[in-house]
N, C-alpha and C positions, 0 to 999 in steps of 0.2 A: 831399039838401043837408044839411050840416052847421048843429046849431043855434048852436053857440061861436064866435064870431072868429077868423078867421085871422089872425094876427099876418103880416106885413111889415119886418123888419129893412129901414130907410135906405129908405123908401118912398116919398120923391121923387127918389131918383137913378137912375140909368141903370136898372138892373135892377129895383131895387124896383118901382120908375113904372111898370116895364111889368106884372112882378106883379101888381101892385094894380090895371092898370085891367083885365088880362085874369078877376082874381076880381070884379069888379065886373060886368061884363059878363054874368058869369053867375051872379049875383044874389047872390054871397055876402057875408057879412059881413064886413068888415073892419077890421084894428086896425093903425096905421102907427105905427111907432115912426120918428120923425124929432129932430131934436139942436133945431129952434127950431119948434115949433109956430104962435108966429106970423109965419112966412114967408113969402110970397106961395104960394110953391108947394106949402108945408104949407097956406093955407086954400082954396087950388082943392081940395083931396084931402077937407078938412073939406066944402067944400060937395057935392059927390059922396056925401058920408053916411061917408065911412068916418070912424071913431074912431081919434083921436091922442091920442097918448101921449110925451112926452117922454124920451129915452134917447141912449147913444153905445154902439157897437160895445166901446168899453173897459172900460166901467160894469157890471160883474156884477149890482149891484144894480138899476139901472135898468131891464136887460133882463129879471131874472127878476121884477119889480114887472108889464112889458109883458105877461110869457109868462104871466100868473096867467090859467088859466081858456081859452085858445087852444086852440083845436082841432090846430092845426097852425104851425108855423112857417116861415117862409121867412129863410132865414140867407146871409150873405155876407163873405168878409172880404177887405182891401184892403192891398197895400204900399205901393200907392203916396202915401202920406201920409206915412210917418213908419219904412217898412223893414219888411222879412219877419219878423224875433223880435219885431216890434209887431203884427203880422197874425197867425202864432202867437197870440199873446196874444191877440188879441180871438176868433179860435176857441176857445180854452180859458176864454177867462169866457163864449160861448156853450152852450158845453158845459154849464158848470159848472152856469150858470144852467137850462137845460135840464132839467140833471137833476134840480136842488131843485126846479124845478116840475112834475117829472113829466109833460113836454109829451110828447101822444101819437105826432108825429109831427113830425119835425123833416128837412127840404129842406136840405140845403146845395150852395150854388150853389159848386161848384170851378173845374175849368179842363180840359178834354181835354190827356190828355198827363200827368196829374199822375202815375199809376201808370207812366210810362216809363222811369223814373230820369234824366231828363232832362239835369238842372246844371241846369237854369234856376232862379234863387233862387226867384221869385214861385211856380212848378210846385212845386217842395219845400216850400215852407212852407206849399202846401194840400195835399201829399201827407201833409203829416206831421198835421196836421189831420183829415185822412179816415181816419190809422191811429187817431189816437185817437178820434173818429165809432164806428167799427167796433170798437173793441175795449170801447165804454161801452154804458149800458144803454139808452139813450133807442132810439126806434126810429127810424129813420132812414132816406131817400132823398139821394143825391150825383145832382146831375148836373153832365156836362161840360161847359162851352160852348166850342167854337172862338170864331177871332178874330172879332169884333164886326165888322157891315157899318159898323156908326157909326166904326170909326177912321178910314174913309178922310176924313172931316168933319175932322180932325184938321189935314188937307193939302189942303184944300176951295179955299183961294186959289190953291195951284200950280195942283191941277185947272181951277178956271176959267180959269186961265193956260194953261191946254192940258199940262200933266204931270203926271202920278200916277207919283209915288216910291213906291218896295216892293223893299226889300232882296230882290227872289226874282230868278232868269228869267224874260222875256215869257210862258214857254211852263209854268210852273209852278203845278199847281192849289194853291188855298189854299183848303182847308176854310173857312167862315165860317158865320155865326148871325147873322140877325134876332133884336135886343131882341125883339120881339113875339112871333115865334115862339118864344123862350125861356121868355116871360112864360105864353103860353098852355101849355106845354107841363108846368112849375111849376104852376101852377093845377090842371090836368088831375090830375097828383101828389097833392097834396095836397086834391081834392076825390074823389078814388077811393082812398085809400091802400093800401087790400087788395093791389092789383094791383103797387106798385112797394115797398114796405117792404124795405130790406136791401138794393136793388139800385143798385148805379152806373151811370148811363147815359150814353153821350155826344152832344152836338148838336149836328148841321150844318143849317144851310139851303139851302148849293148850297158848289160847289168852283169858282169862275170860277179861269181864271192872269189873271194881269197885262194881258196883253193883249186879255186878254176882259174885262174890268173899264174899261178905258182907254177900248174900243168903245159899249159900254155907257155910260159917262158921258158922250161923246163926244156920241152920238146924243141924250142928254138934255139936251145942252146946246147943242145943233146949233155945235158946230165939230169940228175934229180933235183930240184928247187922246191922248197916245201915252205907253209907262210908259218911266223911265227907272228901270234898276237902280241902285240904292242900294249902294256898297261897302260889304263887312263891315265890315269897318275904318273907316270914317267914324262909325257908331256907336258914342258915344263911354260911353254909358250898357253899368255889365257887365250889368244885368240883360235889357235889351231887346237889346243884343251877342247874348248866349247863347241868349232867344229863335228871332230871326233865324238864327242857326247851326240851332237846331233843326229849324228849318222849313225851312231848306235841305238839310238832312239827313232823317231819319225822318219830321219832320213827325207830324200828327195821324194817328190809324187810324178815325174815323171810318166803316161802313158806311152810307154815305149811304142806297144804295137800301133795304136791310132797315128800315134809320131809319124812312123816309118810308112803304113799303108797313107796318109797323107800327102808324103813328099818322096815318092819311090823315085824321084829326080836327084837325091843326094846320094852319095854311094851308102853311107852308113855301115862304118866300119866295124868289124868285129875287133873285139881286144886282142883275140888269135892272131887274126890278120896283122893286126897294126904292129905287137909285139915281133912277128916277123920281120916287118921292114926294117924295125926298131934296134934289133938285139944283135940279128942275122951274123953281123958284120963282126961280132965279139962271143960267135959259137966258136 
């Protein structure tokens, strides 16, 4: 076990949250860089023990003040606030920050798919991100995640309405990643570094299609839930357009099975399963 803090980029949001509670679990120390310390959700994380620190994803300053003395880092960056040359930019004052702290080990959480040449804005602007990762000095782990089981939450009332919208075919697998399984998998990374330094990985938790997802929440919510294809063209956004094309197309390259016989140390959830914990509450 590492004696230094692990820093946390955005450590009460989707991914951080889970970060942080999977190093906490396994007793490490932790340091959450969050934008309002006193926010309800930043003082659940203070009572938990971990140490907050005030910063933004844009602030070079702030984050390389967070990264003083961090064993390791956990990094992420986001378009959807403010545009992909604003996401760019907050990787490059990660970087930068990074480098003036000499942080030993630094996680960046990307996207599967980034190395594809995709067109997807959001893919490029962490592709472009991971060339400069790899061409700096810091040392460094990329992982990839596929699509979040948490979007389908997104369209949680159609579902209880009985449809799940998904631009794909019934019959079309979609890679996908449990937050948790992400969390633990990061954690894992950055509490063993030897073993991942310098390497890009990508993370699936299961491949349901459509129609095995619709089944699946159906059963959890005991009615019938059927999916209804989403036209291309009704998506009106170009970056989630372009997505959507993609995944209709080449899609992720995820080796699931190699993935999972690899690291039979992360739970590696089923969409089943997860849609369970997930919906249960609003059967």
């Amino acid at each position: 076990m590492v004696d230094q803090p692990i820093l946390v980029l955005g450590a009460t949001g989707g991914q951080g949250g889970a970060v942080t509670g999977a190093l906490l679990a396994r007793g490490a120390r932790v340091r959450g860089m969050v934008r309002d310390p006193q926010k309800a959700s930043a003082r659940r994380l203070a009572d938990r023990g971990v140490e907050l620190v005030a910063g933004s994803l844009s602030d070079r300053e702030s984050m390389a003040a967070a990264m003083d003395g961090a064993a390791a880092v956990f990094a992420f960056t986001t378009p959807f606030e403010t545009g992909v040359d604003a996401e760019v930019a907050q990787g490059r004052a990660i970087l930068a920050a990074a480098g003036e702290k000499r942080v030993p080990h630094l996680v960046f959480s990307s996207v599967a798919g980034a190395d594809q040449h995709s067109g997807v804005p959001h893919f490029d602007s962490k592709a472009r991100i991971e060339t400069e990762l790899a061409s700096g000095d810091v040392p460094y782990t990329i992982l990839g995640p596929t699509y979040f089981f948490d979007n389908a939450l997104g369209g949680a009332r159609r579902i209880a309405g009985g449809v799940l919208d998904l631009p794909l075919p019934s019959d079309r697998p979609l890679q996908q990643l449990h937050r948790n399984d992400h969390g633990a998998f990061a954690a894992g990374v950055m509490l063993d570094p030897a073993r991942y330094v310098g390497q890009r990985i990508e993370l699936a938790s299961d491949a349901p299609t459509p129609a095995q997802m619709a089944t699946a929440l159906g059963a959890t919510l005991g009615r019938q839930v059927r999916h209804e294809q989403v036209p291309l063209e009704a998506i009106g956004n170009p970056d989630m357009h372009a997505m959507w094309t993609f995944l209709n197309g080449p899609g992720y390259r995820v080796d699931i099975p190699a993935l999972h016989a690899a690291h039979p140390e992360i739970p590696w959830t089923s969409f089943a399963d997860w849609a369970q914990g997930a919906f249960a509450a609003t059967a």
